[in-house]
Residue frames as qw, qx, qy, qz and C-alpha x, y, z in Angstrom:
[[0.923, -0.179, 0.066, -0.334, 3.66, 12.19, -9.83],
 [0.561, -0.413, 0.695, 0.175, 6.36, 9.24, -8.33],
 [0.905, 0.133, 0.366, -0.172, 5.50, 6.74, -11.27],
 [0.732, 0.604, 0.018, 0.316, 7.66, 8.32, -14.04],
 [0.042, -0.881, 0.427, -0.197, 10.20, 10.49, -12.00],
 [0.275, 0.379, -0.759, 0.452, 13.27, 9.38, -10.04],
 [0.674, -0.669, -0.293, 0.116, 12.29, 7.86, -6.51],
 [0.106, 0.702, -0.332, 0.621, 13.25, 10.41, -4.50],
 [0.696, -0.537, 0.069, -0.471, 11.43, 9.27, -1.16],
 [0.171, -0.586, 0.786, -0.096, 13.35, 7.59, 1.32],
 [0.700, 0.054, -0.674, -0.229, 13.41, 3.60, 0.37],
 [0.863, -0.145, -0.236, -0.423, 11.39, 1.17, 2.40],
 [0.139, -0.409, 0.879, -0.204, 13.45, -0.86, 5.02],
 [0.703, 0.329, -0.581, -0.244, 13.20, -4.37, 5.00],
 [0.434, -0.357, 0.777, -0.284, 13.18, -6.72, 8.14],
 [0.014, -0.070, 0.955, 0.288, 12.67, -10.53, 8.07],
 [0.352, 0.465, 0.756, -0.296, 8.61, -10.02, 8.64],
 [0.346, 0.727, -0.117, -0.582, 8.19, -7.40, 5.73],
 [0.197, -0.496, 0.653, 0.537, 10.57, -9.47, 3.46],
 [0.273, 0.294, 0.882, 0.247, 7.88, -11.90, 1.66],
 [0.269, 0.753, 0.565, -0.202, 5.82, -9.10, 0.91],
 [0.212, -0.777, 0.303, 0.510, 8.33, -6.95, -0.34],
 [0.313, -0.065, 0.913, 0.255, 9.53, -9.99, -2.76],
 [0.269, 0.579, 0.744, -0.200, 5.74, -10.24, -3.78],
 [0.250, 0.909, 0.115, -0.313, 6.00, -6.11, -5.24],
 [0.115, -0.549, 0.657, 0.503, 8.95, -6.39, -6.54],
 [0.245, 0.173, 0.911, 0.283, 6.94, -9.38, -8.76],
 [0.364, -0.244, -0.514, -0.737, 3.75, -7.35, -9.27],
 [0.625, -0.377, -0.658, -0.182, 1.68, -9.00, -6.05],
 [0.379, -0.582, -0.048, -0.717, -0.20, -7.81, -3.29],
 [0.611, -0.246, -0.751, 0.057, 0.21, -9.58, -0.35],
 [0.420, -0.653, 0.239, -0.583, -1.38, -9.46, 3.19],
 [0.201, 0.368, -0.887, 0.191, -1.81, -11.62, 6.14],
 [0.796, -0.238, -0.208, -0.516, -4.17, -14.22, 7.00],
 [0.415, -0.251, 0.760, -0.433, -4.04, -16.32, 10.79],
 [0.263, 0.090, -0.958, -0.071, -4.63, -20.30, 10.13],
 [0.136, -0.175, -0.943, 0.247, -6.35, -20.32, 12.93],
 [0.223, 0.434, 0.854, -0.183, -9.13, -17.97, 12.59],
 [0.555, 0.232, 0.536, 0.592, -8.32, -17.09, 9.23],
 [0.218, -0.880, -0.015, 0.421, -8.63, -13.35, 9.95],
 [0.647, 0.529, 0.104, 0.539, -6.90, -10.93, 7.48],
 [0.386, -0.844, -0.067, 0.366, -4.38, -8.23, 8.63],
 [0.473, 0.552, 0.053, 0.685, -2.28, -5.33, 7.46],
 [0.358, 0.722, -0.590, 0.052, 0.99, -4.67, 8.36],
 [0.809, -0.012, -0.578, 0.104, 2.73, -7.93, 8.54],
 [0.368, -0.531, 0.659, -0.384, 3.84, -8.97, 12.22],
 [0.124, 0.260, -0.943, 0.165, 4.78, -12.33, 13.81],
 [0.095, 0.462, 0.851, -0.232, 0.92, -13.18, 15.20],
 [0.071, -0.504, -0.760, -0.404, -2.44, -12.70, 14.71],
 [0.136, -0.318, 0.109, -0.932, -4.00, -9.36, 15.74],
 [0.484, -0.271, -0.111, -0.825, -7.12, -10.88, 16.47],
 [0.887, -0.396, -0.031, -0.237, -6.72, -13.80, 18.35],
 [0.339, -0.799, 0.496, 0.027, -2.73, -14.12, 19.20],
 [0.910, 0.176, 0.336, 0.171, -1.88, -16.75, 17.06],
 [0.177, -0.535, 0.625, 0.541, 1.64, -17.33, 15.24],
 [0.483, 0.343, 0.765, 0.253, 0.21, -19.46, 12.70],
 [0.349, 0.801, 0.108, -0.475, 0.10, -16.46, 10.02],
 [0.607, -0.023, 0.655, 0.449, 0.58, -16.54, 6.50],
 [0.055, 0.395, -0.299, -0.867, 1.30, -14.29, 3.57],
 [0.523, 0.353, 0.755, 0.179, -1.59, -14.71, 1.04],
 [0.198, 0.264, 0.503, 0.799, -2.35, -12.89, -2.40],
 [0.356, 0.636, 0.459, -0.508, -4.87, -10.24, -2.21],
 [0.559, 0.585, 0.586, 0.050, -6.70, -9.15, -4.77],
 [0.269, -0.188, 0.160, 0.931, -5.68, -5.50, -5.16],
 [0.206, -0.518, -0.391, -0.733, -8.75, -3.94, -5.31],
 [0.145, -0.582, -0.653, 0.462, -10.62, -1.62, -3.06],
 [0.017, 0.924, 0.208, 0.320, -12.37, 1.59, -2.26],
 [0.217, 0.392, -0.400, 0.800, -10.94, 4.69, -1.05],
 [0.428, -0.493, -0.698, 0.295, -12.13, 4.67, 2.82],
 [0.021, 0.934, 0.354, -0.026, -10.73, 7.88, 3.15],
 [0.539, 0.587, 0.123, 0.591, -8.31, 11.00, 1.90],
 [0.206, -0.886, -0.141, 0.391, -6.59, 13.66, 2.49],
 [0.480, 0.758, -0.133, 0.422, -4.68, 16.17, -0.28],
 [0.447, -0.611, -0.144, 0.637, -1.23, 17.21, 1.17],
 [0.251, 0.941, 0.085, 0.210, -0.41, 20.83, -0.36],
 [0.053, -0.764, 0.545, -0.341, 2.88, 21.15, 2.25],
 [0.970, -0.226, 0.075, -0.037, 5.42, 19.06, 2.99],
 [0.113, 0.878, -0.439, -0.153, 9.10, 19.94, 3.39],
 [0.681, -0.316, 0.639, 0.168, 10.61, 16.59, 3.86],
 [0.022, -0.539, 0.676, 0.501, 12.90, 15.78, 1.24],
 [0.068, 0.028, 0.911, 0.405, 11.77, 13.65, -1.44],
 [0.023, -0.616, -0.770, 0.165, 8.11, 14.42, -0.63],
 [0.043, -0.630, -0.155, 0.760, 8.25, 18.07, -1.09],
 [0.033, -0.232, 0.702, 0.672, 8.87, 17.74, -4.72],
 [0.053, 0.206, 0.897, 0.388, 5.34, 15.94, -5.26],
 [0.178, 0.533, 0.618, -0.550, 2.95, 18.01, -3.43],
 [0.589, -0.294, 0.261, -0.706, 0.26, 18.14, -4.32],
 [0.345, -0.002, -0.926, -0.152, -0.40, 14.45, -3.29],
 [0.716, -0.330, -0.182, -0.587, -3.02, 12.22, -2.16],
 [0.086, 0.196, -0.933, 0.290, -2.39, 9.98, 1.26],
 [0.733, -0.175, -0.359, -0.551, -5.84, 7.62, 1.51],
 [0.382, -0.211, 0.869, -0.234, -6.70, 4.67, 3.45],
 [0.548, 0.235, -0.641, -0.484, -7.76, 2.45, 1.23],
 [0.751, -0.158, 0.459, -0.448, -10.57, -0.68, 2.40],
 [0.091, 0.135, -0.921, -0.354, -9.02, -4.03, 0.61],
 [0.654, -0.172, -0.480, -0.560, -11.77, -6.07, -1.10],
 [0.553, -0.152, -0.786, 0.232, -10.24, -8.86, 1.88],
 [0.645, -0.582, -0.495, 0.021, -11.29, -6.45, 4.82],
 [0.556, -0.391, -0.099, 0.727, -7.79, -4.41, 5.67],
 [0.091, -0.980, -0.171, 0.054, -7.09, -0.91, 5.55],
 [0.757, 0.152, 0.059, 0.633, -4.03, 0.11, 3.95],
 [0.010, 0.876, -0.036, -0.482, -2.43, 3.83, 4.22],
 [0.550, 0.164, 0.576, 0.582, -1.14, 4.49, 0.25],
 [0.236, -0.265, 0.424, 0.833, -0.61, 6.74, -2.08],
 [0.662, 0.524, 0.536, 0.010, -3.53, 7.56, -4.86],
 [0.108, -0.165, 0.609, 0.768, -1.27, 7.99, -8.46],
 [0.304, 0.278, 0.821, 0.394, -2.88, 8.33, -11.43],
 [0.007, 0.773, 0.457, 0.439, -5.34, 10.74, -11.63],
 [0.012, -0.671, 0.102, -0.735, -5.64, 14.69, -10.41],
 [0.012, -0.148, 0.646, -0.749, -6.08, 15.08, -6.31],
 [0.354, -0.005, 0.182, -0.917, -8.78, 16.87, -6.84],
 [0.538, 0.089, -0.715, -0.439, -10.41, 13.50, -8.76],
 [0.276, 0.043, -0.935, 0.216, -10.32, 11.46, -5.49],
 [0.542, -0.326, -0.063, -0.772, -13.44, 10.30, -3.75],
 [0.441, -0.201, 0.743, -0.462, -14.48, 8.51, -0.43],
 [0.778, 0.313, 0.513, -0.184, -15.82, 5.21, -1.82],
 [0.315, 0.737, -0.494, -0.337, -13.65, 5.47, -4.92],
 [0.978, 0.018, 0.112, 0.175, -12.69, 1.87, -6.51],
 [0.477, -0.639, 0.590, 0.128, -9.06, 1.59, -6.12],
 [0.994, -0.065, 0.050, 0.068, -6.71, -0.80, -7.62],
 [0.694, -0.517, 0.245, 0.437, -2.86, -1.63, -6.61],
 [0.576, 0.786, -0.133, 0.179, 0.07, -0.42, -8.88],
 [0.868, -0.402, 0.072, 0.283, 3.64, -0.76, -8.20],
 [0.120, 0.969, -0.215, 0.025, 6.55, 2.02, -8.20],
 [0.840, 0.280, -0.241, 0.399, 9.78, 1.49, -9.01],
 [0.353, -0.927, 0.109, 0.062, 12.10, 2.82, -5.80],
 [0.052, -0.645, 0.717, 0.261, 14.85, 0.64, -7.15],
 [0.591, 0.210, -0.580, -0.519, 15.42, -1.75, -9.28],
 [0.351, -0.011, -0.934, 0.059, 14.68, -4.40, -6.02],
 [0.097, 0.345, 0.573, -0.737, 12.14, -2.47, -4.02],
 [0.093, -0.312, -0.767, -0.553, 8.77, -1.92, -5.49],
 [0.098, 0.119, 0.586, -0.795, 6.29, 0.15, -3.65],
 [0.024, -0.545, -0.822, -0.161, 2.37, -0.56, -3.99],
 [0.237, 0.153, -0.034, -0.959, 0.19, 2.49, -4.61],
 [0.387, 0.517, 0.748, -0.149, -3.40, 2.56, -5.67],
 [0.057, 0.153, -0.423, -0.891, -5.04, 4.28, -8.80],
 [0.571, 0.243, -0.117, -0.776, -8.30, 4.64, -10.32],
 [0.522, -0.043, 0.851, -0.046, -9.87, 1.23, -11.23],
 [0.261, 0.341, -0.467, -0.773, -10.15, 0.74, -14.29]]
C-alpha cells in the first residue's frame, strides 16, 4: 500500500488552476469548486463553471467524506510505479458536497471495499511538497 512505501507513481503536475488545491493537500484540506453564481459544486478544477459557464468559481473546503459510488480491484498493471501495488482499488467516490472524485481506496484489504461504503480523505506523501488525497474507510 502507497501510504508507508516510497512514492513511486509518477508525481502530479501542477498548472496555475490545480495550484490552490494542491497547496490545500499539501496542508491536510480537501478542496473543490463552487460557481458564485449558481453556487454549483465541481470536480476537477477549471477556469468556469460546468454548469452554467460562469468564471466566478472558487476553491472551497469540502468536507472529505463520502461513499464509495463505485470500484474496481486492479490485479494487472505494468506501468511503472503502479505495478508494484497491485492489488489496488481505483473507486469513484460521491463527496458529501455532490462531486465524484476518481481515488484511490488505502487502508483496508481490496477485497473489504463496498459500493455505498463511507469514505473519508487521507493524504500521501509524493514529496515532501505534493500531497495526494486518497480515501479510506471512515472511521
Amino acid at each position: 500500500m502507497t501510504t508507508q512505501q516510497e512514492w513511486k507513481r509518477p508525481i502530479p503536475e501542477i498548472t496555475g488552476e490545480t495550484r490552490p488545491f494542491w497547496e490545500a493537500a499539501r496542508r491536510g484540506e480537501y478542496l473543490i469548486q463552487q460557481c458564485e453564481d449558481c453556487g454549483q459544486h465541481q470536480w476537477y478544477p477549471r477556469g468556469f463553471c460546468a454548469h452554467c459557464w460562469s468564471r466566478r468559481i472558487r476553491y472551497v473546503k469540502a468536507t472529505g467524506r463520502g461513499t464509495v459510488w463505485t470500484f474496481t480491484i486492479t490485479y494487472q498493471n505494468r506501468t511503472p510505479g503502479f505495478a508494484e501495488e497491485v492489488p489496488y482499488v481505483l473507486a469513484l467516490v460521491e463527496l458529501e458536497e455532490g462531486v465524484k472524485v476518481f481515488t484511490n481506496i488505502i487502508g483496508c484489504r481490496p477485497q473489504e471495499v463496498r459500493m455505498g461504503m463511507p469514505v473519508e480523505v487521507t493524504f500521501v506523501p509524493a514529496t515532501p511538497q505534493v500531497h495526494v488525497p486518497m480515501f479510506r474507510p471512515a472511521r
